[in-house]
C-alpha positions as CSV (number, residue, x, y, z in Angstrom):
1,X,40.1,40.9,-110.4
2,X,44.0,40.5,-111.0
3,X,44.3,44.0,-112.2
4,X,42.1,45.3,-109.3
5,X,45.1,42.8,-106.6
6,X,47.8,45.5,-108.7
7,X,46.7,48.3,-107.8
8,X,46.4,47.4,-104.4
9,X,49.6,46.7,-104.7
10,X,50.7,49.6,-106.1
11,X,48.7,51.8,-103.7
12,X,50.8,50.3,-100.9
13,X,54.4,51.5,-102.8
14,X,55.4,54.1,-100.7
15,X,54.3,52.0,-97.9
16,X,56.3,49.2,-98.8
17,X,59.3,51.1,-99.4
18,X,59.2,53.3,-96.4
19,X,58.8,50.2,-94.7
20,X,62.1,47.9,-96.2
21,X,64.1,51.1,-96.2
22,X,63.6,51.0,-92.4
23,X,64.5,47.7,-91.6
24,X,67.5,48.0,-94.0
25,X,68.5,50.8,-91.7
26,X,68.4,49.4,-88.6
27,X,69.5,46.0,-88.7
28,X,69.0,43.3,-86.3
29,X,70.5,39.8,-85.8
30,X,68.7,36.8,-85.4
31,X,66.3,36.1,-82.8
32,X,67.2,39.9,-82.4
33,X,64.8,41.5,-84.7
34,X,62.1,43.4,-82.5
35,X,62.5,46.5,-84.9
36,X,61.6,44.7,-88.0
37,X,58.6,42.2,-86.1
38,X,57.2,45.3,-84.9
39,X,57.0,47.6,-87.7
40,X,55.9,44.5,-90.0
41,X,53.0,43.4,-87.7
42,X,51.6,46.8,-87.2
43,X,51.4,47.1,-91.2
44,X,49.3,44.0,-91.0
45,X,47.5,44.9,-88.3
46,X,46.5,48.6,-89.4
47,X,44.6,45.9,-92.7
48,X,43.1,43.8,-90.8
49,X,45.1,40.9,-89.8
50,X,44.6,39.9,-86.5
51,X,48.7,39.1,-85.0
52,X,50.0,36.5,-82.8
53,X,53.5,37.1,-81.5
54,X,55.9,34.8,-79.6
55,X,55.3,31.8,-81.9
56,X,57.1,28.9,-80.1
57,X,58.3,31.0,-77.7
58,X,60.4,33.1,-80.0
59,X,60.2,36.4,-79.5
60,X,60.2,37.7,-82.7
61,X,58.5,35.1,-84.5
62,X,54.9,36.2,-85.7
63,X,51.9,35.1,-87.4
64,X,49.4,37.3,-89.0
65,X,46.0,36.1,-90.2
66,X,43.1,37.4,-92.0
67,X,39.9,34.8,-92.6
68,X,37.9,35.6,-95.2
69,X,33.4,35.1,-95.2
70,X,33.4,32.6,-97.4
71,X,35.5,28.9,-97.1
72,X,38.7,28.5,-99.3
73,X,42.5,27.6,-99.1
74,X,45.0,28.9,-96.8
75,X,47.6,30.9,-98.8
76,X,51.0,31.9,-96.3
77,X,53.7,34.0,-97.2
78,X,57.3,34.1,-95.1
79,X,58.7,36.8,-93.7
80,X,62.3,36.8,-93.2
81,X,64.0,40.2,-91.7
82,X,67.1,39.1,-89.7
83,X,70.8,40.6,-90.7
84,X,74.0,39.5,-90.8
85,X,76.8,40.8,-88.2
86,X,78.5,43.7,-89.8
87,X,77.2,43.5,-92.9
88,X,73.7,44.4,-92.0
89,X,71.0,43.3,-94.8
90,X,73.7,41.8,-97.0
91,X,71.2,39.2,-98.0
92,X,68.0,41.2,-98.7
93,X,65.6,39.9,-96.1
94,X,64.4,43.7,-95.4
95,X,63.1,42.9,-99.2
96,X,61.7,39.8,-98.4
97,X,59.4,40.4,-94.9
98,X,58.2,43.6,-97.0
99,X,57.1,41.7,-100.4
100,X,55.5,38.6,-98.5
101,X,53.0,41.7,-96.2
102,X,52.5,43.8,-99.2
103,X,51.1,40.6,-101.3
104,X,49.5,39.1,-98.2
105,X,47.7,42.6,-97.9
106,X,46.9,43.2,-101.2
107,X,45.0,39.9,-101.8
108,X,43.3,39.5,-98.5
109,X,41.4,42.9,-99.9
110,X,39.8,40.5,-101.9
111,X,39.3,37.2,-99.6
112,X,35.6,38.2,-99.0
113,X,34.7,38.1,-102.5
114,X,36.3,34.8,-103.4
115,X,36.7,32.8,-100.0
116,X,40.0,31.6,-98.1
117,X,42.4,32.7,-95.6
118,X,45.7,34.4,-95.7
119,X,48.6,33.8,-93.2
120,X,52.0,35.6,-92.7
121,X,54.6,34.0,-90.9
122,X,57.7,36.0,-89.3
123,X,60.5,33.7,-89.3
124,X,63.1,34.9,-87.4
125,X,66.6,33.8,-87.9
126,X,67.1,32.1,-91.3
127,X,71.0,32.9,-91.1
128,X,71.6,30.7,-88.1
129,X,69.0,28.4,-86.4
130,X,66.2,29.2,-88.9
131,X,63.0,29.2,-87.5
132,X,61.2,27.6,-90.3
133,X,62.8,24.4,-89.1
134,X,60.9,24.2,-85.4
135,X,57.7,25.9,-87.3
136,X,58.0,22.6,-89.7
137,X,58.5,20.3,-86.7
138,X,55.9,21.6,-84.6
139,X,52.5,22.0,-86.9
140,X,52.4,25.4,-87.4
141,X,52.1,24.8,-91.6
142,X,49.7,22.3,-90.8
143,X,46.5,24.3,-91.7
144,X,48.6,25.8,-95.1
145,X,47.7,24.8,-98.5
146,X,50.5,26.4,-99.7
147,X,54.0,28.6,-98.9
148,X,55.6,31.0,-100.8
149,X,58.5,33.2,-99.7
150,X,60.5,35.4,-102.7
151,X,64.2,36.6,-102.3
152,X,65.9,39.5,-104.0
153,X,68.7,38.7,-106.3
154,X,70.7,40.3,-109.6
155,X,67.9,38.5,-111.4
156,X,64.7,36.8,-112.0
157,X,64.9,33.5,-111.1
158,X,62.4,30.5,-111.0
159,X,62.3,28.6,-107.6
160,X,65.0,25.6,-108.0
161,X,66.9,23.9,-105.1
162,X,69.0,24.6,-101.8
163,X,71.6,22.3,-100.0
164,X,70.8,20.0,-97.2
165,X,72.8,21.0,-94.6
166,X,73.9,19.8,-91.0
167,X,76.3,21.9,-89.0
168,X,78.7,19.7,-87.2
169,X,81.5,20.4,-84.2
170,X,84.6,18.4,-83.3
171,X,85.4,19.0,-79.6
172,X,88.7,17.2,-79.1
173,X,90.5,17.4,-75.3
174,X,94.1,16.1,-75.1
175,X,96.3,16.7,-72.3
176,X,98.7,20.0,-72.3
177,X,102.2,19.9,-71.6
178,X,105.3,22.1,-71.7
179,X,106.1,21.7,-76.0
180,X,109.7,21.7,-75.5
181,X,111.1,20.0,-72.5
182,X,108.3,17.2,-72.2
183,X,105.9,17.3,-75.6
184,X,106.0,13.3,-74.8
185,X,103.9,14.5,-71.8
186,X,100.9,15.8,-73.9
187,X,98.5,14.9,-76.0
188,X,97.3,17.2,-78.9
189,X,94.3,17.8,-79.4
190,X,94.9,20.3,-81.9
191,X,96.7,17.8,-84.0
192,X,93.2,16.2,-83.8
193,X,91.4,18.8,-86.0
194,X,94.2,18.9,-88.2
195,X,94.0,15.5,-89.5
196,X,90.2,15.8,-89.6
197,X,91.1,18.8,-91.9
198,X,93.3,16.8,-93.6
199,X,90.8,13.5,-94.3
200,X,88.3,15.6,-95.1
201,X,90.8,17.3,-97.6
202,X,91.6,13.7,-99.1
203,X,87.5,12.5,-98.8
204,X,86.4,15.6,-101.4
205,X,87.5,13.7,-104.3
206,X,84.8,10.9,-103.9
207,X,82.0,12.9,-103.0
208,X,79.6,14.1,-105.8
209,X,79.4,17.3,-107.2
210,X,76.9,19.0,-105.3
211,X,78.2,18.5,-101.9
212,X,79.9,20.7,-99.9
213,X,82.5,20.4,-97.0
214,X,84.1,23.6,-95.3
215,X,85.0,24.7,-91.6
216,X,86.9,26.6,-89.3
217,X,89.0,25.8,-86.5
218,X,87.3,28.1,-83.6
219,X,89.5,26.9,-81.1
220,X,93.6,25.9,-81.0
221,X,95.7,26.7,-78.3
222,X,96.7,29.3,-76.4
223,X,100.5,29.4,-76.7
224,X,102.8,27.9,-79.0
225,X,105.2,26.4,-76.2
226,X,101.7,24.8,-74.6
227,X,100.6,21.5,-76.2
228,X,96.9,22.2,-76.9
229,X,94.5,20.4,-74.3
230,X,91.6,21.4,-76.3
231,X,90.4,22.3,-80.0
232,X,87.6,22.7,-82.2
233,X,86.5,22.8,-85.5
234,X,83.5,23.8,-86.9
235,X,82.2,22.3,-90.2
236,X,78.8,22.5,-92.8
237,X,78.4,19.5,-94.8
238,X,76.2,20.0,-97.5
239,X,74.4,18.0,-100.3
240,X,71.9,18.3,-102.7
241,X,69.4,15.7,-101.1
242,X,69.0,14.9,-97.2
243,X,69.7,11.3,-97.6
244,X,72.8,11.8,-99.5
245,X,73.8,14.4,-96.7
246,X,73.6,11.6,-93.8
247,X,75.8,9.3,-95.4
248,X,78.3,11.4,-96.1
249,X,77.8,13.4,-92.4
250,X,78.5,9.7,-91.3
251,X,81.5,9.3,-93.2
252,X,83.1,13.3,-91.7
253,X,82.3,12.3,-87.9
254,X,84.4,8.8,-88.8
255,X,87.3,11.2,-89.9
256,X,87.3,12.8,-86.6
257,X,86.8,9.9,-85.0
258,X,89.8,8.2,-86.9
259,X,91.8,11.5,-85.6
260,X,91.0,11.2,-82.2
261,X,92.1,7.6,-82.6
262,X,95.2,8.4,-83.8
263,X,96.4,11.6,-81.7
264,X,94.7,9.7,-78.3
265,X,92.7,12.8,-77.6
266,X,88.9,11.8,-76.7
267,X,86.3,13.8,-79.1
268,X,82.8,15.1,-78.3
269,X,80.6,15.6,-81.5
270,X,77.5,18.1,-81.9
271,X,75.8,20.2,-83.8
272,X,76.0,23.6,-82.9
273,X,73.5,25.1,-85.5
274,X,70.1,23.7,-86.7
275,X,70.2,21.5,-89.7
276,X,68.3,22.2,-93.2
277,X,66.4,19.8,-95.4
278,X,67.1,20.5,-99.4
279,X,64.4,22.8,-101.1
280,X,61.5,20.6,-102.4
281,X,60.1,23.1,-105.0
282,X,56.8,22.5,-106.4
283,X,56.9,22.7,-110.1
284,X,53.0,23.5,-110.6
285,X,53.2,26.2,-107.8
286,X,56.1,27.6,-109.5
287,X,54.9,27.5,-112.9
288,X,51.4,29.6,-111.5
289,X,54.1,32.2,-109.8
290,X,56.4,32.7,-112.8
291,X,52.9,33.0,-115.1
292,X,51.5,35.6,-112.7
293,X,55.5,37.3,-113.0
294,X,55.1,37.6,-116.9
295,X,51.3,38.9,-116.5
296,X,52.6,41.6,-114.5
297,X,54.9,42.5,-117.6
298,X,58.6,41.3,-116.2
299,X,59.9,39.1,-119.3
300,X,63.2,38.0,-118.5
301,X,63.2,35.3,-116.0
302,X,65.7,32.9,-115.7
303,X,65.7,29.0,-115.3
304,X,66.7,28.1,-111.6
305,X,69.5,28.7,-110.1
306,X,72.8,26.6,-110.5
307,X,74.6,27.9,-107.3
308,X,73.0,27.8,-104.6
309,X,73.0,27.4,-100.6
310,X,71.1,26.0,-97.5
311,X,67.7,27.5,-96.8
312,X,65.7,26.7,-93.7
313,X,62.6,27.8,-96.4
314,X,63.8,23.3,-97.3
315,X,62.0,22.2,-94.4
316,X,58.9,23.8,-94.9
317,X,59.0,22.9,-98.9
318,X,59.2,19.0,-96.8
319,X,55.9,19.5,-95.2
320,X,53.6,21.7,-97.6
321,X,54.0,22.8,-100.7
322,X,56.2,25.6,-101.7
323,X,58.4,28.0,-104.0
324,X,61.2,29.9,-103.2
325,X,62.4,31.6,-106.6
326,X,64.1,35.4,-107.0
327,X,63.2,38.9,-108.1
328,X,65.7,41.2,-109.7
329,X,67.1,44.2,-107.7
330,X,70.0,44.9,-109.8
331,X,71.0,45.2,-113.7
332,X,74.8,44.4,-112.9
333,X,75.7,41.2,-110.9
334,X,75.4,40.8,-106.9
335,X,77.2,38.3,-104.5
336,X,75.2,37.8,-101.6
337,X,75.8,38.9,-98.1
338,X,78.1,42.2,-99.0
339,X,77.4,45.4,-98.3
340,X,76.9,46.2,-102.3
341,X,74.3,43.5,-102.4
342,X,72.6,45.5,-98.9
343,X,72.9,49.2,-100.4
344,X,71.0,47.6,-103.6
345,X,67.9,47.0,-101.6
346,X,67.2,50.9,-101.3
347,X,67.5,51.5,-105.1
348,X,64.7,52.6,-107.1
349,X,65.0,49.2,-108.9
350,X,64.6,47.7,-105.7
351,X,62.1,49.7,-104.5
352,X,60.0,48.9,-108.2
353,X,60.7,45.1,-107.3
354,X,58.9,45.5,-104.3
355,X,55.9,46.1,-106.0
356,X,56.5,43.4,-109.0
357,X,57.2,40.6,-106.1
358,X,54.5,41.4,-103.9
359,X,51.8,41.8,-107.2
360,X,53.3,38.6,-108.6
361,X,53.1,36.5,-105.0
362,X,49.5,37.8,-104.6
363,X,48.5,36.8,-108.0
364,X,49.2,33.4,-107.4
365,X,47.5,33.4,-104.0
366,X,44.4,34.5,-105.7
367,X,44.7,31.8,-108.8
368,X,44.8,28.6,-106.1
369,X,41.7,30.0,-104.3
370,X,39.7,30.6,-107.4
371,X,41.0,27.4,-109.4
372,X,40.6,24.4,-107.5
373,X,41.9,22.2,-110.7
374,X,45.7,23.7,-109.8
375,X,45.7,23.3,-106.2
376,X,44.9,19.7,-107.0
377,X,47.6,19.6,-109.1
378,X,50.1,21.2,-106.6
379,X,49.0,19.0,-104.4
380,X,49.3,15.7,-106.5
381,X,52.5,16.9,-107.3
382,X,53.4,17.3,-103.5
383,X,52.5,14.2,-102.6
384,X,54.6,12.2,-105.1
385,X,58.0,14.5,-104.2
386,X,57.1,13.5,-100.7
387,X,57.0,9.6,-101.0
């Protein structure tokens, strides 16, 4: 049966390709992406799955389904196909929206022999206010046994962790005044996002190693002879676990708070993009993927990964069970979001990983439907990384 989920695979290549080569080429920004919804729903549709669009009123979220004759799990696979400004697919997700249809298409040719039901999910956005987050929130996982989503990368890499995150903005409003002839006039707000630079600067030595502070200043003045009425910064504080990340959030906004104290400027705090939980990877789902990858014949797969970011693919890995690991594209090493990492994606390498990722993801879709002994274990598991 696994060999039989291959070829359907590989019967879909030039599919597949044709496919991620167009969304590649016509890149589209979050919430934007009516190109890439489009050509990846009628792919599902012209197999079968029946497609709901405008999923929590976004318009280019989807969800594509095909139920199966016979009782089973619910397998889902992510879609992600948003760019990034300028750099277009810098981060692979024409890769990713294709591998997660092919697989989804591959082993719902199957479903009415063994039972279950197969679910894609377009999730529009993942570079900004993901929408995996709201999806998480709002039930739509709550009839999935199980997510998977794979990403493109230099190499093979098993599903590991991702950064909490919260995106946070300092508003500060002082009072302008001429800078020369009466400074004593003002008040600065600018000064205001300087010292929260500054005690953030001093707070990074008692912070553990995974965490992560780093911001901008998106707003300062308008003259130099002006004193500044109003600035901003803008910030991401990251750390490896969500209730690490809330004390130390706490700890940034009492910097800024502490600034505004001491320049007299008043201070509105928000967040200005949707926050991410850390990736919860399921060890026993991951183990079944990487399995599936070695069946398939790719050999050299890598531990997870030490460096890592913030995923919105962490919330759902909070509410269902899930993997996120990497495929290799590449035989020399990448860095993310450049335009070497997006010219990659339309290699023949890339275009061969297309077929491994998708094989390998359907693979495991077909081993927790036809072995109920490891979807009780992923879901033992689950629960106890939960509690």
């Amino acid at each position: 049966m696994k060999d039989l989920i291959i070829q359907e695979v590989v019967a879909l290549k030039s599919t597949l390709i044709e496919t991620s080569d167009f969304i590649c080429n016509n890149p589209e920004l979050g919430n934007q992406e009516f190109k890439a919804m489009e050509k990846l729903t009628s792919l599902l549709k012209s197999h079968g799955f029946s497609i709901e669009t405008n999923i929590l009123n976004k318009p280019t979220a989807f969800r594509g389904t095909y139920i199966s004759k016979k009782p089973g799990p619910s397998i889902a696979y992510l879609c992600e196909y948003d760019a990034l400004p300028g750099t277009g697919h810098g981060c692979g997700h024409n890769m990713i929206g294709t591998m997660s249809c092919g697989a989804a298409i591959a082993l719902s040719k199957m479903l009415d022999l063994i039972g279950g039901k197969v679910v894609v999910l377009g999730t529009p956005a993942e570079e900004t206010d993901g929408a995996k987050v709201d999806m998480s929130q709002n039930g739509i996982f709550k009839d999935i046994d199980v997510a998977m989503i794979l990403h493109p990368d230099d190499k093979n890499h098993e599903s590991g962790q991702s950064l909490a995150m919260d995106a946070i903005q300092f508003d500060f409003r002082g009072k302008s005044s001429h800078a020369a002839s009466s400074p004593h006039e003002g008040v600065n707000a600018l000064d205001g996002v300087l010292l929260t630079f500054t005690g953030i600067n001093a707070l990074r030595q008692h912070i553990t190693p995974d965490a992560r502070i780093h911001g901008i200043i998106t707003e300062g003045g308008k003259a130099a002879n002006v004193i500044p009425d109003r600035a901003i910064a803008q910030f991401y504080v990251r750390a490896g676990k969500k209730r690490y990340l809330k004390e130390l959030v706490e700890k940034v906004k009492n910097i800024a708070r502490g600034a505004a104290l001491m320049t007299g400027a008043t201070l509105d705090i928000s967040n200005y993009e949707i926050s991410y939980d850390d990736m919860n990877t399921n060890k026993v789902l991951s183990n079944s993927y990487t399995e599936n990858l070695k069946y398939i014949g790719v050999t050299d797969i890598f531990p997870a990964r030490s460096n890592y970011g913030s995923l919105d693919m962490g919330n759902v890995s909070n509410v269902v069970p899930s993997i996120h690991p990497y495929i290799s594209i590449s035989d020399t090493p990448l860095v993310g979001h450049t335009t070497e990492f997006r010219d990659a994606t339309r290699t023949d390498k890339a275009h061969d990983a297309l077929v491994k990722g998708a094989s390998a993801l359907a693979l495991t879709g077909y081993d927790i439907i036809v072995d109920k002994e490891l979807l009780l274990r992923i879901k033992k598991e689950f629960e106890i990384s939960i509690s």
